[in-house]
N, C-alpha and C positions, 0 to 999 in steps of 0.2 A: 504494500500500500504506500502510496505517495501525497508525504498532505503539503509539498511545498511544486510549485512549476516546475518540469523537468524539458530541460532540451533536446528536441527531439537528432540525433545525432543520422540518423540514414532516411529516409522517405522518398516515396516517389514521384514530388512534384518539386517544384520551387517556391520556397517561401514566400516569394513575393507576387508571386501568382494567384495565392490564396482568395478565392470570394466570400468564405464561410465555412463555418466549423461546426458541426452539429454531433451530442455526446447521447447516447441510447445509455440503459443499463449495463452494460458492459464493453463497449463499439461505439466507432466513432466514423461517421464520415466528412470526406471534405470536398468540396467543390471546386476548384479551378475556374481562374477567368476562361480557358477554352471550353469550357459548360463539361467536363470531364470529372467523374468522382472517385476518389479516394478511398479506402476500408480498411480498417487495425480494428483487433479486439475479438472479442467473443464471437462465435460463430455459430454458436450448438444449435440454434434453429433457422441457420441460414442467411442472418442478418448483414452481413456483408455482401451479400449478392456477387460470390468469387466467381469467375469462368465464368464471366455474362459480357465480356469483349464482342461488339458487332459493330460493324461498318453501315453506318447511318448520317444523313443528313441535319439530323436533329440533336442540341445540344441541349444539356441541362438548362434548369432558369434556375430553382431552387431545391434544399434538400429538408430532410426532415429524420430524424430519429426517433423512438420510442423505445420500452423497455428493453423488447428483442425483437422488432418489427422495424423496417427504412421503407423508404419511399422518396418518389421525387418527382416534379413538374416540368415538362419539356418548354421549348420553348415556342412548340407547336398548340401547348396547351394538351399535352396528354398525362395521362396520369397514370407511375409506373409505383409497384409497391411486392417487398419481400421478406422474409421472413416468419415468425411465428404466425399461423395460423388457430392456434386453438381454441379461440375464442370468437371465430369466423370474423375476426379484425380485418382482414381482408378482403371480407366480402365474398368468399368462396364457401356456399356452404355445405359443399359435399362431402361425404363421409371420407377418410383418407387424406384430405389434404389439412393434415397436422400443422404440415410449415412450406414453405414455397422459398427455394434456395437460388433462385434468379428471378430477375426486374417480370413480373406479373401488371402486363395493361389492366389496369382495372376500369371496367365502363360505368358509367353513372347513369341511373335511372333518366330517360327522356334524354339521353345523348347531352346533359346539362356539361357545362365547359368549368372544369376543375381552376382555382385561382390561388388555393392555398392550401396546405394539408398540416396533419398536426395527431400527434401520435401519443397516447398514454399509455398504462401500464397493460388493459387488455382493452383500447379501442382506438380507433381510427375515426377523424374529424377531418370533413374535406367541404372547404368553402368554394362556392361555384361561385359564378359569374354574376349570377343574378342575384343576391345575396341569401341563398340558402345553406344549411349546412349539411349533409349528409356523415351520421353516426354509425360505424359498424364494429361489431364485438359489443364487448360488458360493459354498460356504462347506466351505473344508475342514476335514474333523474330522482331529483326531491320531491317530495310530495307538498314543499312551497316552490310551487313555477313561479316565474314572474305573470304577469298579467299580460304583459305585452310580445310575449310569445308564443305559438302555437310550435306543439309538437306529434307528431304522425306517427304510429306505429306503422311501419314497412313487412319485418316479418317479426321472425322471434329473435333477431340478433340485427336488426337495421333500423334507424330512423330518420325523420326530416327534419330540422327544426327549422321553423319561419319566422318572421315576426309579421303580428297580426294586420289586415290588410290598412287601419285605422292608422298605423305608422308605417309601413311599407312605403308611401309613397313621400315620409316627411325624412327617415331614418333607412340607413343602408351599414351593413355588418360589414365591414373593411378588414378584420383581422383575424384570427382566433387562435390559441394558444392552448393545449394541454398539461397538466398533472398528472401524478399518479394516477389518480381516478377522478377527477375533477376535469372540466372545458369554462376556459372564458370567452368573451367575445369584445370585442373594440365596435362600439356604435359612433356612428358619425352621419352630419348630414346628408342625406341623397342628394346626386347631382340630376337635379330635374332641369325643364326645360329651361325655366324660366332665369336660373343662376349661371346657364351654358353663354358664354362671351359669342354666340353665332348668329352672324348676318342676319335678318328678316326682311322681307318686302312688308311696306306700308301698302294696305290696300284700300284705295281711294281712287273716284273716279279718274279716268282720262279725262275728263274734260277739265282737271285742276292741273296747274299748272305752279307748282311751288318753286319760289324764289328764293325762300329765306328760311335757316332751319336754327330752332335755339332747342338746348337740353337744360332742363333743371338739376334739381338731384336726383330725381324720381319719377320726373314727366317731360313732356317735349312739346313741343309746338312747331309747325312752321305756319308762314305765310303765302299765301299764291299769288300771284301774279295780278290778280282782280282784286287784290290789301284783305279776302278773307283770312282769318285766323281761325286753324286748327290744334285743338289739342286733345294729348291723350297722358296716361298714365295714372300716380299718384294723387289721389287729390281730396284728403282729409281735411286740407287748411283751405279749401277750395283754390286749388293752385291751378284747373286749369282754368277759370274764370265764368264756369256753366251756371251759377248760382246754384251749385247742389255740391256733397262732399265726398259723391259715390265715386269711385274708383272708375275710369275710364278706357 
């Protein structure tokens, strides 16, 4: 046992190459800026994924450890995952596959696009694109859920969790991180249309013909060509000049 830093003295990459270092119960992997992964340590249920060398166009994005289960995120967006199976953490639930000792694609329900994965002592936590989480293996939920999210039984070793439609479109799950037997999650604001910096056509007739365009903090206005004045937007303190304070 080592409780002070040790220098690693031979390896098979270059130190400075390093992108990330991720430590499992007993194994360690590392990633490489050429999207290339690294293995030390325990192996007994196959966690280092050894003799899994293949000629491929697709490079690592990120990596992930757990007790004696790895995985990792292409940069295609696919999702590779190996070692311990016993507790169908992998999403395999057939009889036999104890442990899986090379990179296993594992597919997600409705073809969902995998974004982050995150590994505990017997389960597997994989964040898609849209912000759901997909749960496989042992993972007991509490009998206090939060309110604000919905969780799906899938089978008897898989789950969904969401957050409820009421926040869905205000809140979006950006991170998630595992424990022994524990998952958190990182909430942050959805990026909705309305905070997206993109282009829009003002739709107003052709027969106006604007001249002159001013922005407030919150609202806009322009002028046409005929000295009418248009406004739209914010307009609590009635800023666009309608005598009303309804939003525009």
């Amino acid at each position: 046992m080592c409780t002070t830093p040790q220098k690693l003295r031979k390896c098979s990459f270059a130190p400075s190459s390093v992108r990330s270092v991720r430590g499992g119960g007993g194994h360690v992997l590392v990633l490489d800026a050429c999207g290339r992964i690294h293995a030390c340590g325990w192996n007994n249920r196959g966690q280092l994924g050894l003799d899994s060398v293949r000629d491929c166009d697709d490079t690592v994005d990120l990596i992930a450890c757990g007790w004696d289960i790895s995985g990792c995120i292409t940069t295609s967006r696919k999702l590779y995952v190996w070692g311990s199976n016993a507790f169908q953490q992998l999403g395999i639930c057939q009889r036999g596959f104890t442990s899986i000792r090379k990179p296993f694609l594992m597919q997600l329900p409705l073809n969902d696009t995998p974004l982050r994965i995150s590994f505990g002592m017997r389960h597997t936590a994989v964040l898609t694109a849209d912000s759901k989480i997909y749960i496989y293996g042992r993972l007991r939920i509490s009998d206090m859920t939060p309110d604000e999210i919905n969780i799906i039984k899938i089978s008897q070793s898989s789950m969904v969790v969401k957050l409820i439609p009421r926040l869905a479109s205000e809140l979006a799950i950006q991170n998630i991180t595992s424990g022994q037997h524990h998952l958190m999650m990182h909430l942050s604001a959805a990026e909705d249309q309305e905070s997206q910096p993109t282009p829009m056509e003002l739709k107003f007739s052709k027969a106006i013909a604007p001249v002159q365009l001013h922005l407030g903090s919150e609202h806009g206005l322009f002028v046409s060509k005929e000295g009418d004045v248009f406004t739209w937007g914010w307009n609590e303190h009635g800023n666009c000049g309608n005598d009303s304070t309804d939003n525009l």
